[in-house]
N, CA, C and O of each residue as an XYZ file, in Angstrom:
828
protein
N     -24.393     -1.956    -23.842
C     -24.763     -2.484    -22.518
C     -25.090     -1.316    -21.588
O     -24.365     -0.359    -21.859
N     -26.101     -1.020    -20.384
C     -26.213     -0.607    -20.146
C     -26.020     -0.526    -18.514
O     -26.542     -1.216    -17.639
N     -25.111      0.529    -18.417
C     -24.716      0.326    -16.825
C     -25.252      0.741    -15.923
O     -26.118      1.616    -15.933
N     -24.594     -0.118    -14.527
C     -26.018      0.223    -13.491
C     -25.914      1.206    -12.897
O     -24.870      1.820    -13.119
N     -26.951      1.866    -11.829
C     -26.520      2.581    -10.813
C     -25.416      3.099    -10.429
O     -25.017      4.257    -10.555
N     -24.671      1.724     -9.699
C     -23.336      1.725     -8.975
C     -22.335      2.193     -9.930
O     -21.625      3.098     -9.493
N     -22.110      1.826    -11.062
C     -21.253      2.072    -12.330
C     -21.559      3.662    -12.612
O     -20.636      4.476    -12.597
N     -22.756      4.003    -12.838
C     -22.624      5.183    -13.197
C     -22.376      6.465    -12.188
O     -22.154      7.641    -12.477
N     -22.490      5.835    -10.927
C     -21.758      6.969    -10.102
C     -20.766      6.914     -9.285
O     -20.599      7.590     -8.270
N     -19.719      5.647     -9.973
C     -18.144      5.727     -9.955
C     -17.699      6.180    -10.776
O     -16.504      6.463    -10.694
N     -18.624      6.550    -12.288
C     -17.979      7.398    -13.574
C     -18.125      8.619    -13.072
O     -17.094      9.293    -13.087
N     -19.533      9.358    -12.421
C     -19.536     10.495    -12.496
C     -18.836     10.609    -11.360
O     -18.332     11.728    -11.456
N     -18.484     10.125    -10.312
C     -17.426     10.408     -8.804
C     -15.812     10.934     -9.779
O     -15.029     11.880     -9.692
N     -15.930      9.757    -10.630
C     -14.391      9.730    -11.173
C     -14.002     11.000    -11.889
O     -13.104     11.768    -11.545
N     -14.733     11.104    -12.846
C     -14.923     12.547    -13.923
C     -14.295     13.809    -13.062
O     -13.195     14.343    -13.209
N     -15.771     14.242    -11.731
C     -15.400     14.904    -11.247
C     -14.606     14.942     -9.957
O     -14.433     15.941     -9.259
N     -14.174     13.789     -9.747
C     -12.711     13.856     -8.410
C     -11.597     14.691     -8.674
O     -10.901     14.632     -9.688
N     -11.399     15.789     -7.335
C     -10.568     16.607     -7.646
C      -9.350     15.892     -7.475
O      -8.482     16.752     -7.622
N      -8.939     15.080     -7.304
C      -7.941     14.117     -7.157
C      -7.118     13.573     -8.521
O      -6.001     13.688     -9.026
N      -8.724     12.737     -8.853
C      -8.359     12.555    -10.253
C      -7.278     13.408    -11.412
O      -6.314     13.036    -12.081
N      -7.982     14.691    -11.250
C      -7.880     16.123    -12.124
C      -6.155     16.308    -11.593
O      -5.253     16.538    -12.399
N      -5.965     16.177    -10.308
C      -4.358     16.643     -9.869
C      -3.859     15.473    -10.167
O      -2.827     15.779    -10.763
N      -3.924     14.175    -10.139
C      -3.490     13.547    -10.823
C      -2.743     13.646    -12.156
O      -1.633     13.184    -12.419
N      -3.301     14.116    -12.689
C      -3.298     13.952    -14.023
C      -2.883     15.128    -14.234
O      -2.826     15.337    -15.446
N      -2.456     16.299    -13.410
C      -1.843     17.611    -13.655
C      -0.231     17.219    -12.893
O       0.844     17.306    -13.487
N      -0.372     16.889    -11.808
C       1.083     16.556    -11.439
C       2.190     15.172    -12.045
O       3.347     14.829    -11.801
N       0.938     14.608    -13.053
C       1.492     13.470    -13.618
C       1.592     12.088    -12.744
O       2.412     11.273    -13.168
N       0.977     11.793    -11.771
C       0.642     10.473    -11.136
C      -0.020      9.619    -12.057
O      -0.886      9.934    -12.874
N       0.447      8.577    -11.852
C      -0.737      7.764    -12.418
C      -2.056      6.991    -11.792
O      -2.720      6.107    -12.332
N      -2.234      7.587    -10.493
C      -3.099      7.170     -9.729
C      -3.715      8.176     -8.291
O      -2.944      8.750     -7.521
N      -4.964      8.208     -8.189
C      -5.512      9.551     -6.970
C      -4.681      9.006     -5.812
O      -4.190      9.683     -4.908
N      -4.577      7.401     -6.005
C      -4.245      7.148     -4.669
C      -2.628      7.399     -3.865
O      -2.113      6.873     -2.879
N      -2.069      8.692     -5.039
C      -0.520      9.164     -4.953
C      -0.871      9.734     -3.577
O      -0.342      9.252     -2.575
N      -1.789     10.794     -3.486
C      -2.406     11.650     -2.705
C      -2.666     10.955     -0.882
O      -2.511     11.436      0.241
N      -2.984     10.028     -1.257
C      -2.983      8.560      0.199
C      -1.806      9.029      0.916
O      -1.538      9.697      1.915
N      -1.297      8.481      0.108
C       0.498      8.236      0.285
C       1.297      9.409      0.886
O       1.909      9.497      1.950
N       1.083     10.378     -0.227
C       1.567     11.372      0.290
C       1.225     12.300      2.353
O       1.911     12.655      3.311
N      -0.004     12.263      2.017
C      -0.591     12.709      3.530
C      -0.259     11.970      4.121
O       0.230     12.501      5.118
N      -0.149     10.301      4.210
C       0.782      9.591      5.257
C       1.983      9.832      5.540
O       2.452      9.816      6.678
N       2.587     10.081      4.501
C       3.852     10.371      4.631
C       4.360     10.936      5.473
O       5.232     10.593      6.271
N       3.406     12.564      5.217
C       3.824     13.603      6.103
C       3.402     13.887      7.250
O       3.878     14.584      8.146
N       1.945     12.965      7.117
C       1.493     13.174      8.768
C       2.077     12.166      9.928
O       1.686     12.250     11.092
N       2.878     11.377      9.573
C       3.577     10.191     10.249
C       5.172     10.722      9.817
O       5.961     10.409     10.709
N       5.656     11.252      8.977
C       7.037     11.343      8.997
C       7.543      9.897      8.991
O       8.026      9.328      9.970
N       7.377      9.373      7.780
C       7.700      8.454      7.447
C       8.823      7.885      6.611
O       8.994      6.666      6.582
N       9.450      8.558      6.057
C      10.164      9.104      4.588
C      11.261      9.967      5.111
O      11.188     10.975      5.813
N      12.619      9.151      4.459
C      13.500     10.351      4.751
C      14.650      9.621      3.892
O      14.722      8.406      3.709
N      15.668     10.745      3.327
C      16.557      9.954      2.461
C      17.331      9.094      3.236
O      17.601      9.253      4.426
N      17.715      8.078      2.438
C      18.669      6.911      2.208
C      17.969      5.605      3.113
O      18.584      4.764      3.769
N      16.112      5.756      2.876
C      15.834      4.460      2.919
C      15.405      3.543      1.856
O      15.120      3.765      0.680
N      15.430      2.189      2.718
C      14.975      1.248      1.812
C      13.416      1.100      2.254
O      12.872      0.950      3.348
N      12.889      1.222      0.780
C      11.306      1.064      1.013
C      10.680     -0.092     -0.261
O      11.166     -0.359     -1.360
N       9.465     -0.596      0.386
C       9.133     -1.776     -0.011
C       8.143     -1.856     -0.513
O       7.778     -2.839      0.132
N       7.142     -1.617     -1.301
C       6.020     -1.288     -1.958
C       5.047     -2.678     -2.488
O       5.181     -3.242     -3.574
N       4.241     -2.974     -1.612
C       3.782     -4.427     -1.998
C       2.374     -4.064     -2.834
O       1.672     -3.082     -2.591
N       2.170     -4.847     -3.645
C       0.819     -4.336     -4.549
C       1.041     -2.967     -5.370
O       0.329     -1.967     -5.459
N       2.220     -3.271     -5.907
C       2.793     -1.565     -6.462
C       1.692     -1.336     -7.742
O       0.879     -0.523     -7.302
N       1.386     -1.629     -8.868
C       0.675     -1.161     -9.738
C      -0.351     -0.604     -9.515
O      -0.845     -0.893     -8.426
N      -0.976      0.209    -10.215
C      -0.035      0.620    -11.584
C       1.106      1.773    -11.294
O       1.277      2.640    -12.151
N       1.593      1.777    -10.537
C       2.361      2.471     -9.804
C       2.364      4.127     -8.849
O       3.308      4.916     -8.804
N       1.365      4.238     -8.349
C       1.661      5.658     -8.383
C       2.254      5.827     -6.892
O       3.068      6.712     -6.631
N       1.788      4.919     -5.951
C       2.863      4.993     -4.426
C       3.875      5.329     -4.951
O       4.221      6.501     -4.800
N       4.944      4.163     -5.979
C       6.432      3.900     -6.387
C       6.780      5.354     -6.931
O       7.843      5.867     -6.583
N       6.212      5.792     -7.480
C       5.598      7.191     -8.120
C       6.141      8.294     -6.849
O       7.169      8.922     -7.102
N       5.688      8.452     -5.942
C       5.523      9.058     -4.756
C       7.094      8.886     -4.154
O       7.795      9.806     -3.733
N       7.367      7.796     -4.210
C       8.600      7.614     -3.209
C       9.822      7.540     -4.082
O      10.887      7.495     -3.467
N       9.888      7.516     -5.597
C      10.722      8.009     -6.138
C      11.277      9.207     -6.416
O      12.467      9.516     -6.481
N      10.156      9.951     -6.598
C      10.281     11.576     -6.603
C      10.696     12.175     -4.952
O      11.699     12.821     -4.647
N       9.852     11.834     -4.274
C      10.574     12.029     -2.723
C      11.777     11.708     -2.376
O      12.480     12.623     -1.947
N      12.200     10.702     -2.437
C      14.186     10.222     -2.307
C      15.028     10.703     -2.882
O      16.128     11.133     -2.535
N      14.225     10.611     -4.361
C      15.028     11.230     -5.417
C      16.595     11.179     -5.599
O      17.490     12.020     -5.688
N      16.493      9.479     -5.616
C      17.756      8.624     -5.711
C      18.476      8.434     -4.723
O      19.541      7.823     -4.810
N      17.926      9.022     -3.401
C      18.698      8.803     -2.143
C      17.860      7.627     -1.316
O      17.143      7.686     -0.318
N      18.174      6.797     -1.972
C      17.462      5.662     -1.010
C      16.809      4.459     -2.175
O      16.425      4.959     -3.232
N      16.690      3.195     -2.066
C      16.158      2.746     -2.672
C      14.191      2.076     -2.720
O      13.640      1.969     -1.625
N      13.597      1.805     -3.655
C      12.251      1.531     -3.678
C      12.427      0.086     -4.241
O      13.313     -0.165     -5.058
N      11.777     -0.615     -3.897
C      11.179     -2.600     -4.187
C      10.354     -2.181     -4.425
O       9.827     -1.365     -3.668
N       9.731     -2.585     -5.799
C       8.021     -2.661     -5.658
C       7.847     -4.152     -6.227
O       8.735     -4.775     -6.808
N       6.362     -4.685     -5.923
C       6.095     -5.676     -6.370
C       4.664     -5.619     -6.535
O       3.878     -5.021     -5.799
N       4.277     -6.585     -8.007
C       2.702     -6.877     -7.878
C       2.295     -8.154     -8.503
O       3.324     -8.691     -8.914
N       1.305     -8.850     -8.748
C       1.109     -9.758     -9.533
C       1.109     -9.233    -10.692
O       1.864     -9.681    -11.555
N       0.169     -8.059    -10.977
C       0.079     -7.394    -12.147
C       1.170     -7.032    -12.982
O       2.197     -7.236    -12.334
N       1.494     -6.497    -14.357
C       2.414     -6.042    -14.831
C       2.833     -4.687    -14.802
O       2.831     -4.451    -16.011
N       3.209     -3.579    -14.224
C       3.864     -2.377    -14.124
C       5.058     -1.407    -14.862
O       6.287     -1.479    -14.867
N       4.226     -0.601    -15.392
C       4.858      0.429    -16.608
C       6.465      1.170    -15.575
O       6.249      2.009    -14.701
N       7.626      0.794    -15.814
C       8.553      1.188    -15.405
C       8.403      2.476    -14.770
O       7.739      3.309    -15.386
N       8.993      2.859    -13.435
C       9.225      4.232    -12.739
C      10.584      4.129    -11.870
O      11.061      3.414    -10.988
N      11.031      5.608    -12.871
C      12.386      5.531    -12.156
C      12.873      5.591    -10.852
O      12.216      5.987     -9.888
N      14.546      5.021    -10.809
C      14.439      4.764     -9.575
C      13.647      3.978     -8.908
O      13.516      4.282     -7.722
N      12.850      2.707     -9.424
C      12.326      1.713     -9.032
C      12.639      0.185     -9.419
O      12.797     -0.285    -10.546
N      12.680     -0.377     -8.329
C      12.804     -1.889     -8.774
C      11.713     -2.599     -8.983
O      10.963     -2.702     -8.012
N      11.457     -3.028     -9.792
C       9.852     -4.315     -9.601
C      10.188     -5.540    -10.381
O      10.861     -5.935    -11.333
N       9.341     -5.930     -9.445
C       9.690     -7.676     -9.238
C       7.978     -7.985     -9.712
O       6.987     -7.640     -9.069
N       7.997     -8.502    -10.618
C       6.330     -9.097    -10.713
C       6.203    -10.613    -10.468
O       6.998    -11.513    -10.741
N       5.295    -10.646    -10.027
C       4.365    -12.115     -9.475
C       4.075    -11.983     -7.714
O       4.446    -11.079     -6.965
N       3.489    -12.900     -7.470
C       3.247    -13.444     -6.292
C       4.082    -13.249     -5.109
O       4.698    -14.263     -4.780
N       4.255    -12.291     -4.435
C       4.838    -11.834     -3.395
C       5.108    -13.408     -2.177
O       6.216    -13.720     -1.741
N       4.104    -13.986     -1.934
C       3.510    -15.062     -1.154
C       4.101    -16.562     -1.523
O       3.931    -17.623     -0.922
N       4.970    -16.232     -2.907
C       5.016    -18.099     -3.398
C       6.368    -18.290     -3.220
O       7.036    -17.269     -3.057
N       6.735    -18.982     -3.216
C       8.466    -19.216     -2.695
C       9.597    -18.641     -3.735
O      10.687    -18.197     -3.374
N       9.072    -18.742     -5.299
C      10.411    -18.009     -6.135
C      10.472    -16.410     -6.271
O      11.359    -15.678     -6.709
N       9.161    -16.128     -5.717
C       9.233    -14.913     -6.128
C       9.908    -13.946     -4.737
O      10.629    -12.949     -4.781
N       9.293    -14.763     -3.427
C       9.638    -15.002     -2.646
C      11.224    -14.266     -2.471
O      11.475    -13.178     -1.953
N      12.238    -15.314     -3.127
C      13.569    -15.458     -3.073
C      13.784    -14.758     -3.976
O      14.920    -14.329     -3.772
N      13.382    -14.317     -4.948
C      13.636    -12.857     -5.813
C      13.807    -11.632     -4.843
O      14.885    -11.077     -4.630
N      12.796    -11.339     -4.375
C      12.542    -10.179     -3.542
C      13.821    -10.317     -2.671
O      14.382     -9.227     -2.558
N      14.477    -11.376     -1.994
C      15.593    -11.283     -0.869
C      16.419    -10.747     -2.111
O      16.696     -9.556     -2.250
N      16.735    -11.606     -2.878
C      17.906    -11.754     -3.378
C      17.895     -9.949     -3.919
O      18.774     -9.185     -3.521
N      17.198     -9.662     -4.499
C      17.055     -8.105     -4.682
C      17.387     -6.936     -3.361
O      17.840     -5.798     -3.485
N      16.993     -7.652     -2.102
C      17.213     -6.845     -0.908
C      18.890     -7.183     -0.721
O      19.278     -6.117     -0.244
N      19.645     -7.733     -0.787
C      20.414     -8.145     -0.875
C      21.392     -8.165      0.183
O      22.583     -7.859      0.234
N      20.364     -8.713      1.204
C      20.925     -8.548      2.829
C      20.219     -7.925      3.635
O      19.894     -8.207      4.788
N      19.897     -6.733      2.759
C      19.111     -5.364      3.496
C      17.655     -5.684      4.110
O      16.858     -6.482      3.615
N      17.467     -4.984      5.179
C      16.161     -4.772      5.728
C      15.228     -3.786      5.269
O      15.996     -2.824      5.280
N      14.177     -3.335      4.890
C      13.744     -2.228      4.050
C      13.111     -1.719      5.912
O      12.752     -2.471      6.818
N      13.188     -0.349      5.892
C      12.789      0.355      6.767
C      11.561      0.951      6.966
O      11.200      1.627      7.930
N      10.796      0.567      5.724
C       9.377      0.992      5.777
C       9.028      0.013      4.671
O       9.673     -0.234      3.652
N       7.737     -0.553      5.130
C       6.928     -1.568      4.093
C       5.409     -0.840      3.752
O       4.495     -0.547      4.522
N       5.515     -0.701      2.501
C       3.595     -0.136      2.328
C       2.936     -1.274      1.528
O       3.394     -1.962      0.617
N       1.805     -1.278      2.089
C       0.726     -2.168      1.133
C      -0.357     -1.142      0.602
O      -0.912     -0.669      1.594
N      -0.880     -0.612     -0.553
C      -2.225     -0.613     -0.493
C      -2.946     -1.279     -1.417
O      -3.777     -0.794     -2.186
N      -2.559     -2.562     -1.308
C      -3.870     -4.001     -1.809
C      -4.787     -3.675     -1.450
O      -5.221     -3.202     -0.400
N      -5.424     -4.133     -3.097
C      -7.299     -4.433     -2.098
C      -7.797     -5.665     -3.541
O      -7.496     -5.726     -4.733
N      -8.636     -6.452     -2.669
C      -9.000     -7.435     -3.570
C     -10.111     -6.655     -4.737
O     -10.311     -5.445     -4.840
N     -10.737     -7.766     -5.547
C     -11.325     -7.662     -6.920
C     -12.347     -7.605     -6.010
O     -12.236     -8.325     -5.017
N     -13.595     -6.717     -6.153
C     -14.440     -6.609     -5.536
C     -16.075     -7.914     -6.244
O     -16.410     -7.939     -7.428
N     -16.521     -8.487     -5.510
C     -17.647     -9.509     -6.098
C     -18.512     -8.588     -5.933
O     -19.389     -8.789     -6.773
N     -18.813     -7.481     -5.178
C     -20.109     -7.405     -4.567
C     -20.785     -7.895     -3.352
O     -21.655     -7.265     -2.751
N     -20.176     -9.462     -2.913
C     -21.094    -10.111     -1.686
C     -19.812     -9.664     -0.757
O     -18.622     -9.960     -0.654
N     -20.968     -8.580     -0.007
C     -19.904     -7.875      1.142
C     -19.276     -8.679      1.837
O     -18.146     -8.225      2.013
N     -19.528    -10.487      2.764
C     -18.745    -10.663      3.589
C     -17.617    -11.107      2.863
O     -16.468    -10.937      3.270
N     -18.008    -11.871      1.428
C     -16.724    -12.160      0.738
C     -15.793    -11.351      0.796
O     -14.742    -11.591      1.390
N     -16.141     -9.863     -0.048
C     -15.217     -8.858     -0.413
C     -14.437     -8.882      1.172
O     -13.333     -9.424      1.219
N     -14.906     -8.411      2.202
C     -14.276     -8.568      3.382
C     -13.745     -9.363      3.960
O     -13.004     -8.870      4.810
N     -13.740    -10.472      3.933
C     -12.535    -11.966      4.234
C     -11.933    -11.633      3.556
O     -11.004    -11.098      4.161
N     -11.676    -11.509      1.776
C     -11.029    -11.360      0.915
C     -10.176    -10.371      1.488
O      -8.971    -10.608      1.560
N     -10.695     -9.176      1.950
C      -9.561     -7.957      2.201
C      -8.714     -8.036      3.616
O      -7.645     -7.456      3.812
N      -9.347     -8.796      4.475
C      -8.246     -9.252      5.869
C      -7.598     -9.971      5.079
O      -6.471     -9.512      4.897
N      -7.828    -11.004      4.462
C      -6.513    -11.986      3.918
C      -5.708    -11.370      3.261
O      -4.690    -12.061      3.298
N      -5.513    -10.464      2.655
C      -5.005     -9.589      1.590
C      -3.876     -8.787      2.651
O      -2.662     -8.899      2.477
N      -4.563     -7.847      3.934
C      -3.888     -7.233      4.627
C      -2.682     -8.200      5.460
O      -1.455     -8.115      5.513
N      -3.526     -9.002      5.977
C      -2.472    -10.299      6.708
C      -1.430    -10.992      6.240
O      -0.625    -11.516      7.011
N      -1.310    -11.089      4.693
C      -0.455    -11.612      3.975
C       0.952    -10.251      4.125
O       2.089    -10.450      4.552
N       0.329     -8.831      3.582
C       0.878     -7.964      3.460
C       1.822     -7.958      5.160
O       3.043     -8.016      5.302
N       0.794     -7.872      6.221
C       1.658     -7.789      7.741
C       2.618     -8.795      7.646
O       3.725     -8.369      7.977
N       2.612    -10.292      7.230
C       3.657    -11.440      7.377
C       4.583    -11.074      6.695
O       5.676    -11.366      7.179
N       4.611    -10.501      5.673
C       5.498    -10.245      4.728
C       6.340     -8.683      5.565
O       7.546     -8.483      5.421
N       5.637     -7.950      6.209
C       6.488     -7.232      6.658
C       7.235     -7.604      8.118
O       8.200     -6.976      8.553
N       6.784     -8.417      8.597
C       7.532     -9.290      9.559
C       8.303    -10.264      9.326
O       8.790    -10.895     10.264
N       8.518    -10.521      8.267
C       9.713    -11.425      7.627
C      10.807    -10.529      7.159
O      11.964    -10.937      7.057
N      10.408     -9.176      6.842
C      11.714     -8.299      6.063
C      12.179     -6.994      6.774
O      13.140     -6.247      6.591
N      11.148     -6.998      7.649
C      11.484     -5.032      7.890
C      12.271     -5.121      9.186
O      12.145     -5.888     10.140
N      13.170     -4.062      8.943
C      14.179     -3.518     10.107
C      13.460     -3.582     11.319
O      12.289     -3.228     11.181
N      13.792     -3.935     12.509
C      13.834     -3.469     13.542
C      13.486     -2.121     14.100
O      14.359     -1.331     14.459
N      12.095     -1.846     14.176
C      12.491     -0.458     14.344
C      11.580      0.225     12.874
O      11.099      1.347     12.715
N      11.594     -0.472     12.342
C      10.777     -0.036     11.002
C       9.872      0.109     11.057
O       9.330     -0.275     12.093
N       8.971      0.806      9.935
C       7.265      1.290      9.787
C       7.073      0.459      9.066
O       7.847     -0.225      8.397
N       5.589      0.472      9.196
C       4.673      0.022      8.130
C       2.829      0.150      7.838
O       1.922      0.012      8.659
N       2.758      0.443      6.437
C       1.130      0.986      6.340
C       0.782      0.342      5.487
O       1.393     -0.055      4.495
N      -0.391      0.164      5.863
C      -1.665     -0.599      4.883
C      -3.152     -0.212      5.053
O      -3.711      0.274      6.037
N      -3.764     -0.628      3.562
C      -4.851     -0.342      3.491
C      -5.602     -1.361      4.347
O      -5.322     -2.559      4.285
N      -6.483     -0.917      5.085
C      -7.917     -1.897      5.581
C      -9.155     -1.422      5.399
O      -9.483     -0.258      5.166
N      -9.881     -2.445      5.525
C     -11.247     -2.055      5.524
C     -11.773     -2.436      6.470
O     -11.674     -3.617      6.802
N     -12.748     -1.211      7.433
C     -13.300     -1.517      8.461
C     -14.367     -2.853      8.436
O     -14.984     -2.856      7.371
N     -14.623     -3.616      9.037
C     -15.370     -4.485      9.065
C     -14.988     -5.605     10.215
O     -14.246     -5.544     11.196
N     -15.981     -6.864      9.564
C     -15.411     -8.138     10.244
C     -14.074     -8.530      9.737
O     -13.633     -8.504      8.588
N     -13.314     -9.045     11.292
C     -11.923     -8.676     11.056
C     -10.982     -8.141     11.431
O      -9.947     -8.672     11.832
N     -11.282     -6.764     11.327
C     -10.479     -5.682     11.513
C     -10.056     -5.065     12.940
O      -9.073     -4.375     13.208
N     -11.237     -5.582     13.888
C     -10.315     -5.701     15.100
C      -9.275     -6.241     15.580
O      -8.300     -5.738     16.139
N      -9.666     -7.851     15.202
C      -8.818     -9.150     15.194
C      -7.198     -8.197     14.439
O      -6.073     -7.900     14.843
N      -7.689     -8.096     13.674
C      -6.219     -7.388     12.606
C      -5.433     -6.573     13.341
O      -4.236     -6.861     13.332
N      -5.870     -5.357     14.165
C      -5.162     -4.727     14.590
C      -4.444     -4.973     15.678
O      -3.281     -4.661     15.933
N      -5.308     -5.614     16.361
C      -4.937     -6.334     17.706
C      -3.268     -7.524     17.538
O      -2.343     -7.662     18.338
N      -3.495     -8.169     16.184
C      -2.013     -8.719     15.566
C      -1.229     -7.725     14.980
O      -0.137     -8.083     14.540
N      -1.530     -6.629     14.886
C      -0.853     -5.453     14.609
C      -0.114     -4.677     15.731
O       0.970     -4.112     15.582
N      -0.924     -4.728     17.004
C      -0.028     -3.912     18.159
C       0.600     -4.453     18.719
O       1.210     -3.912     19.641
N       0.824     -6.411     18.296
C       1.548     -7.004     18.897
C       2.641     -7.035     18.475
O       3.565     -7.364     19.219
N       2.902     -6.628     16.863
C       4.362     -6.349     16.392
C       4.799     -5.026     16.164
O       5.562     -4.687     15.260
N       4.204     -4.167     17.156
C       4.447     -2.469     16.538
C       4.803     -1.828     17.850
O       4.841     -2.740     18.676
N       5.133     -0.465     18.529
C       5.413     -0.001     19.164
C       4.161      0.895     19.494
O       3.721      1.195     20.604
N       3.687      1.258     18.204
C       2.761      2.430     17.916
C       1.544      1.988     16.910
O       1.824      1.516     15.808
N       0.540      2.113     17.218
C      -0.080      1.407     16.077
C      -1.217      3.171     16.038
O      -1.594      3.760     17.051
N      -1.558      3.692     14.304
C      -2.763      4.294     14.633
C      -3.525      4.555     13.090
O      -3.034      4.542     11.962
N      -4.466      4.715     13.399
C      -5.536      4.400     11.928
C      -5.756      6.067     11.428
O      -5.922      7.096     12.082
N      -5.688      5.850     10.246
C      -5.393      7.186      9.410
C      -6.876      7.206      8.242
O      -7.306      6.089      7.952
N      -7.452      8.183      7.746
C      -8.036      8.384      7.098
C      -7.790      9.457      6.020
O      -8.144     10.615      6.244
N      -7.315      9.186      5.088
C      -6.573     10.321      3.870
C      -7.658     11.389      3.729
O      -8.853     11.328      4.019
N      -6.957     12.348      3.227
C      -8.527     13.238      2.572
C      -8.689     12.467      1.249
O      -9.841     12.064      1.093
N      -7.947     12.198      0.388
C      -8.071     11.188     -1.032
C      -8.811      9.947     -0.507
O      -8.933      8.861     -1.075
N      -9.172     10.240      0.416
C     -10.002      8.230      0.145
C     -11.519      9.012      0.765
O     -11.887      9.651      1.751
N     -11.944      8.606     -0.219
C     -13.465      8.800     -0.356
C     -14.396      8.278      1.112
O     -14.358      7.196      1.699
N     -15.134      9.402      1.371
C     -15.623      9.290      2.941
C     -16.691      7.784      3.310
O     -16.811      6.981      4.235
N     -17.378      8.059      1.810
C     -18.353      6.984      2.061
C     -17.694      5.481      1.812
O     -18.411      4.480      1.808
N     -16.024      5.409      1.571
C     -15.915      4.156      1.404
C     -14.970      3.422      3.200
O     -14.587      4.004      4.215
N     -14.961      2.807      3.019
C     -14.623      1.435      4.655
C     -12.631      1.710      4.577
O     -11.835      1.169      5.345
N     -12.377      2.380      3.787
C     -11.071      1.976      3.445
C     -10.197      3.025      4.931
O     -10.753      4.100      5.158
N      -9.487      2.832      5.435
C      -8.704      3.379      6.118
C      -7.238      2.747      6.240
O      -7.010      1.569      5.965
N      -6.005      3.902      6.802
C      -4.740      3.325      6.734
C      -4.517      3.467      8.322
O      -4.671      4.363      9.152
N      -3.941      1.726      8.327
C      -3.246      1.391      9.437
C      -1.668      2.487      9.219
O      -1.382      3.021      8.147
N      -0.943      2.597     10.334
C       0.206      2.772     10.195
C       1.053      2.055     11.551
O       0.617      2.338     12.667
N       2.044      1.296     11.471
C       2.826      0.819     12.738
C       3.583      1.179     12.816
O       4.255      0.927     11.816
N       4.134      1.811     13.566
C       5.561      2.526     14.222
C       6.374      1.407     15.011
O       5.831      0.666     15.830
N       7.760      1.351     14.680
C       8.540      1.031     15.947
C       8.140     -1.065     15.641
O       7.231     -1.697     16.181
N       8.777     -1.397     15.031
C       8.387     -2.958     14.536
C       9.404     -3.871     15.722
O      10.634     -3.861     15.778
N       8.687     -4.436     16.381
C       9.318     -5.035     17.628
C      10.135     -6.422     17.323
O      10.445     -7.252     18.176
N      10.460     -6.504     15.693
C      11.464     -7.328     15.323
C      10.380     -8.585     15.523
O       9.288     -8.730     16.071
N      11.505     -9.576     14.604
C      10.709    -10.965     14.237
C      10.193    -11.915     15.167
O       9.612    -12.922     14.762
């Protein structure tokens, strides 16, 4: 079969991403460790003996990130629909974050606790028909914000992926209404020509 355009210069982007390459030298299983990390540190986000919440964890390399960072001082939730190759010092819960049993998994795993920082970086299956892909990705983020307004401390962070578009005002604007601090981040790991940027909320003004 012969691939198109678009295909062949996400192979050759991929090949040569220096990301990729450290990836795969520091042992991540994903460029997008690198996201994570620069948030981390440019927000001071991370510090031992929290509870952190990892929504859309596979194939793991955030969980990846915040295990090696705690480094057993603090605990990690991850969750995905997908199935996820074990990382230590991690909990994962697979299925549906959104449906009621899995739902009550995730408490029952928190086990009282409030997690002090919630990360998402979901992103839907891409079709191609841009406004789709883009409804698709506010719904994706919005699910991720409810879910961190149902669990996170008082006082807690939280980051997610968005994509600029239709939407994304609307989004943030329900974003500064539950945050103290709201501000949009652009990794050096996330590729310039793509829409993707990270929200981050400071200071969660409780339920």
């Amino acid at each position: 079969m012969t691939r198109s355009k678009s295909s062949n210069r996400w192979l050759d982007e991929h090949v040569n991403d220096p990301y990729v390459k450290l990836a795969q030298k520091d042992g991540y299983r994903s460029r997008a460790s690198y996201k994570l990390l620069e948030l981390l540190d440019k927000d001071r986000l991370l510090q031992g003996g929290m509870l952190v919440m990892d929504l859309g964890s596979a194939p793991g390399g955030w969980s990846q990130v915040l295990s090696r960072k705690l480094g057993g001082k603090g605990r990690v939730i991850a969750t995905d629909i997908l199935p996820m190759d074990p990382v230590d010092q991690v909990e994962f819960i697979q299925g549906d974050f959104t449906s009621d049993d899995v739902f009550q998994k995730i408490l029952d795993t928190l086990g009282g606790q409030r997690p002090d920082l919630v990360l998402s970086d979901i992103a839907p299956n891409i079709s191609g028909v841009a406004a789709a892909d883009q409804a698709a990705s506010i719904y994706l983020v919005e699910l991720a914000l409810d879910m961190a307004r149902r669990v996170l401390k008082p006082g807690g962070d939280f980051v997610a992926k968005l994509f600029q578009g239709e939407g994304s005002d609307a989004y943030l604007k329900e974003l500064r209404a539950s945050f103290d601090k709201v501000v949009i981040r652009k990794p050096s790991a996330s590729r310039p020509r793509s829409r993707e940027v990270y929200v981050v909320g400071k200071g969660f003004k409780g339920a």
